[in-house]
C-alpha positions as CSV (number, residue, x, y, z in Angstrom):
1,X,0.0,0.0,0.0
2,X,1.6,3.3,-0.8
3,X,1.4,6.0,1.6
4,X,0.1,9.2,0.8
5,X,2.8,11.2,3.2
6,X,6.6,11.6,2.6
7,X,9.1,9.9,4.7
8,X,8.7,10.6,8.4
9,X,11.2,13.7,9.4
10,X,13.2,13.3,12.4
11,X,12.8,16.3,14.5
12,X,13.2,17.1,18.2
13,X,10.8,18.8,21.3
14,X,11.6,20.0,24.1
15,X,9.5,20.7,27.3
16,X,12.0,23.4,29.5
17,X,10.6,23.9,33.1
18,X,10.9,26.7,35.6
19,X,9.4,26.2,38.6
20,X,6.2,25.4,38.2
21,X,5.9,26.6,34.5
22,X,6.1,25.1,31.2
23,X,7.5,27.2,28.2
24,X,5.4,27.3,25.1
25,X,5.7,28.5,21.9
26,X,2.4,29.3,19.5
27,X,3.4,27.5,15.9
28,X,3.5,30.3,13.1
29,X,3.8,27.2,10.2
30,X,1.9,24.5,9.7
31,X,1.1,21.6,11.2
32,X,-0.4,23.2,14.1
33,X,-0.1,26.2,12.9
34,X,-1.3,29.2,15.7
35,X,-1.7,26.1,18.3
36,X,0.5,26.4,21.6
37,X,3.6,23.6,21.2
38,X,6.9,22.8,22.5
39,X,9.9,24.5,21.3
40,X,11.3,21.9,18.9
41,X,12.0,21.0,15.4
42,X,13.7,19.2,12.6
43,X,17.1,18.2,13.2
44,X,19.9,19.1,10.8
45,X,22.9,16.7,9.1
46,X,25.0,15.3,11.5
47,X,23.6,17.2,14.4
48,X,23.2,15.4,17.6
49,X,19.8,14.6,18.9
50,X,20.6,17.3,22.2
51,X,22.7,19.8,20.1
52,X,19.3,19.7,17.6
53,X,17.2,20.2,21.1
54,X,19.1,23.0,22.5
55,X,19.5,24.7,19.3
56,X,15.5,24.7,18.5
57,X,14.9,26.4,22.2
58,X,17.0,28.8,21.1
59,X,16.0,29.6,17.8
60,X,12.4,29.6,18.9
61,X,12.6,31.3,22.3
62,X,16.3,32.7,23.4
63,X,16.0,30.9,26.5
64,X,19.1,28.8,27.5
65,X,18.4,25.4,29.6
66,X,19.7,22.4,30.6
67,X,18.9,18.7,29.1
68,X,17.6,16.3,31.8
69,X,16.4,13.4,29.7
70,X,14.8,11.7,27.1
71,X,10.8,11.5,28.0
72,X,9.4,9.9,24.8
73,X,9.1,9.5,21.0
74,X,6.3,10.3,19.8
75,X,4.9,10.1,15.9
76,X,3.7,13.2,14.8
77,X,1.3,12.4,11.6
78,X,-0.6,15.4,10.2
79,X,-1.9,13.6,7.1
80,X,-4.0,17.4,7.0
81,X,-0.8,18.6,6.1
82,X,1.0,16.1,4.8
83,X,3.3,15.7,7.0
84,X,5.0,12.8,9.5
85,X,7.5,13.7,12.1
86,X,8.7,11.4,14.9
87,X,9.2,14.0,17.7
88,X,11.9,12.9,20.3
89,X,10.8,14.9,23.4
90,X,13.7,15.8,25.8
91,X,12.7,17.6,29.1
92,X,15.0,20.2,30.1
93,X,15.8,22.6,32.9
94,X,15.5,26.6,32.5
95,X,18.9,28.0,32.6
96,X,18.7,31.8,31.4
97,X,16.7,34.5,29.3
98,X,13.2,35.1,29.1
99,X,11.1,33.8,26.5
100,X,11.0,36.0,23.0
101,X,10.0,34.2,20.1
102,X,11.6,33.5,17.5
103,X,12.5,31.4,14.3
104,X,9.0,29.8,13.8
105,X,7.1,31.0,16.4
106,X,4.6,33.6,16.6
107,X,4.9,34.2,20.8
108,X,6.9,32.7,23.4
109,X,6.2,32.4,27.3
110,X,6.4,30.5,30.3
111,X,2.7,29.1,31.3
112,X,1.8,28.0,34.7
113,X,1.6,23.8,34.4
114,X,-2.0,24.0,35.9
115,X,-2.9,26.1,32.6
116,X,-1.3,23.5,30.2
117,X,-4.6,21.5,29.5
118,X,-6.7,24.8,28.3
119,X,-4.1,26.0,26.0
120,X,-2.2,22.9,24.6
121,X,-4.8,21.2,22.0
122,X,-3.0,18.3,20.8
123,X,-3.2,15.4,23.4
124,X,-0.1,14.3,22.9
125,X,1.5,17.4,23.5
126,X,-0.5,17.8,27.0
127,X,0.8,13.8,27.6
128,X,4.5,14.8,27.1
129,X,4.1,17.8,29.4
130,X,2.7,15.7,31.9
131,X,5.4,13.0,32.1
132,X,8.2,15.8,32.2
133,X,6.7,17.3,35.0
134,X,6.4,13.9,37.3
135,X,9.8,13.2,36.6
136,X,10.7,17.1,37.1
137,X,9.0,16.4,40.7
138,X,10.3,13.2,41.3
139,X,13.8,14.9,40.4
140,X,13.1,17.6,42.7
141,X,12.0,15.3,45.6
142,X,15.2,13.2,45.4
143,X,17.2,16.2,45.5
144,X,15.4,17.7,49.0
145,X,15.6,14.3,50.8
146,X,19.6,14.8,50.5
């Protein structure tokens, strides 16, 4: 059966935490497009997975953070615009700067976590968020009970 989409495109999210906020950007291209997201995107030639994270954030928002692991992978197909990424999400920890957005994005800021599931529209999105900030906590709670 041939597929109607191209290749799947390796790209890269990430989900940077400051405190008890998230940092979203709203998508200026399509898929998505004007939906809140991760920072994140396609990864270049011989870039490595975190360099390709890092750099996105950057791009996107001007924020600096710190990789603190691999949540998930995630397929991304957006047959609406015919398009099929598999997203590796990497949680992260804010570093420096304040949000501005760049790149791709059409507005950049920090969102309080408990305001995630009225802004974020794409369930998976919302699920990766999630599991970033239970490990975030669990991180957290290790660290205190030294």
């Amino acid at each position: 059966m041939t597929s109607p989409l191209p290749s799947p495109v390796p790209a890269v999210g990430v989900v940077c935490l400051r405190g008890d906020e998230v940092l979203l950007i709203r998508r200026g291209t399509p898929p998505r497009q004007g939906e809140w997201s991760l920072p994140g995107g396609r990864i270049e030639p011989g870039e490595r997975l975190v360099d390709a994270a890092l750099r996105e954030l950057r791009e996107e928002t001007g924020v600096e953070a710190e990789i603190t692991g691999l949540i998930d992978v995630v397929d991304g197909v957006f047959a609406e615009a015919g398009r099929h990424y598999v997203l590796i999400d990497y949680a992260a920890r804010w570093v420096s700067g304040e949000p501005v957005a760049g790149d791709d994005a059409t507005d950049a800021r920090f969102v309080p976590l408990d305001q995630v599931e009225a802004l974020v529209s794409w369930s998976e999105t919302r699920r990766i968020i999630a599991l970033a900030k239970v490990s975030h906590d669990l991180g957290r709670d290790q660290r205190s009970a030294t």
